[in-house]
C-alpha atoms as one frame of an Amber mdcrd trajectory, in Angstrom:
protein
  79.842 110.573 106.852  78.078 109.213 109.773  76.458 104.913 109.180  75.179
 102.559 111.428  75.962  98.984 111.340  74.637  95.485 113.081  77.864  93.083
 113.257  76.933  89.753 114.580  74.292  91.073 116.961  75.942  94.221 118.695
  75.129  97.964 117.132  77.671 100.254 115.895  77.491 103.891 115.148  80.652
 104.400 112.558  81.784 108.176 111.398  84.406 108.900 108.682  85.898 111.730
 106.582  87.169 110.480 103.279  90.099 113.368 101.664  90.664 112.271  97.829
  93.132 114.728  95.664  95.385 114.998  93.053  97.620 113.572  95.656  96.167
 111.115  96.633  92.864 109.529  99.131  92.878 109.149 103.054  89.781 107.827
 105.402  89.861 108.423 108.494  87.184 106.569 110.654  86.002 105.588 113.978
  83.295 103.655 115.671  81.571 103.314 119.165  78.618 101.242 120.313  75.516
 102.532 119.014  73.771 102.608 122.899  77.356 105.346 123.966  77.232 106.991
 120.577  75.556 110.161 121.942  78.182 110.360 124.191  81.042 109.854 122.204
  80.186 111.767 119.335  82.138 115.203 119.730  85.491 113.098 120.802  84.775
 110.971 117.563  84.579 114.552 115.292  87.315 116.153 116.688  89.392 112.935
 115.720  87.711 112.311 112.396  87.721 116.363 111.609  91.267 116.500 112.819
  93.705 116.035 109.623  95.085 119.105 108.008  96.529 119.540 104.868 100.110
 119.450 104.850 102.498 121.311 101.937 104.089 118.085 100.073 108.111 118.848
 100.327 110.559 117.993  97.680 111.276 114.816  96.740 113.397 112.734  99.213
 115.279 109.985  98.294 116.424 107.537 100.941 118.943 105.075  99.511 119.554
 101.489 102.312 122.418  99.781 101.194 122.248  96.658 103.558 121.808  93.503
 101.665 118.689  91.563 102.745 118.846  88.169 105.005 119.379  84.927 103.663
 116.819  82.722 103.103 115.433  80.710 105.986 115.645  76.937 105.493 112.450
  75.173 105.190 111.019  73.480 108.349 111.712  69.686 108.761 107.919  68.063
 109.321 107.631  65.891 112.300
């Protein structure tokens, strides 16, 4: 998906690739200056066209038996 936007004055040429699955959704985008877009625009494919699927493994389960910090005490106002 390739959009333009004007953000407070300066021109922006955005690109994206939105994955949604079963699974799960992932966006991947990136954005340039609209006046350096034409030369940007095969480095900003490649990284927007550049997520392969993965096989999901088994389950892991990571147990962290640490107990958390205590509490910070509240700062005294001056």
């Amino acid at each position: 998906m390739e959009y333009s936007a004007n953000v407070k004055g300066l021109d922006f040429e955005y690109m994206a690739n939105l994955y949604l699955t079963s699974g799960g959704y992932c966006s991947v985008s990136t954005h340039t200056y609209a006046n350096q877009f034409d030369a940007n625009k095969n480095e900003m494919e490649n990284f927007v066209n550049g997520i392969v699927k993965a096989e999901k493994r088994g389950t892991d389960v990571v147990e962290i038996k640490v107990a958390p910090p205590p509490p910070m005490a509240p700062k005294k106002s001056k």
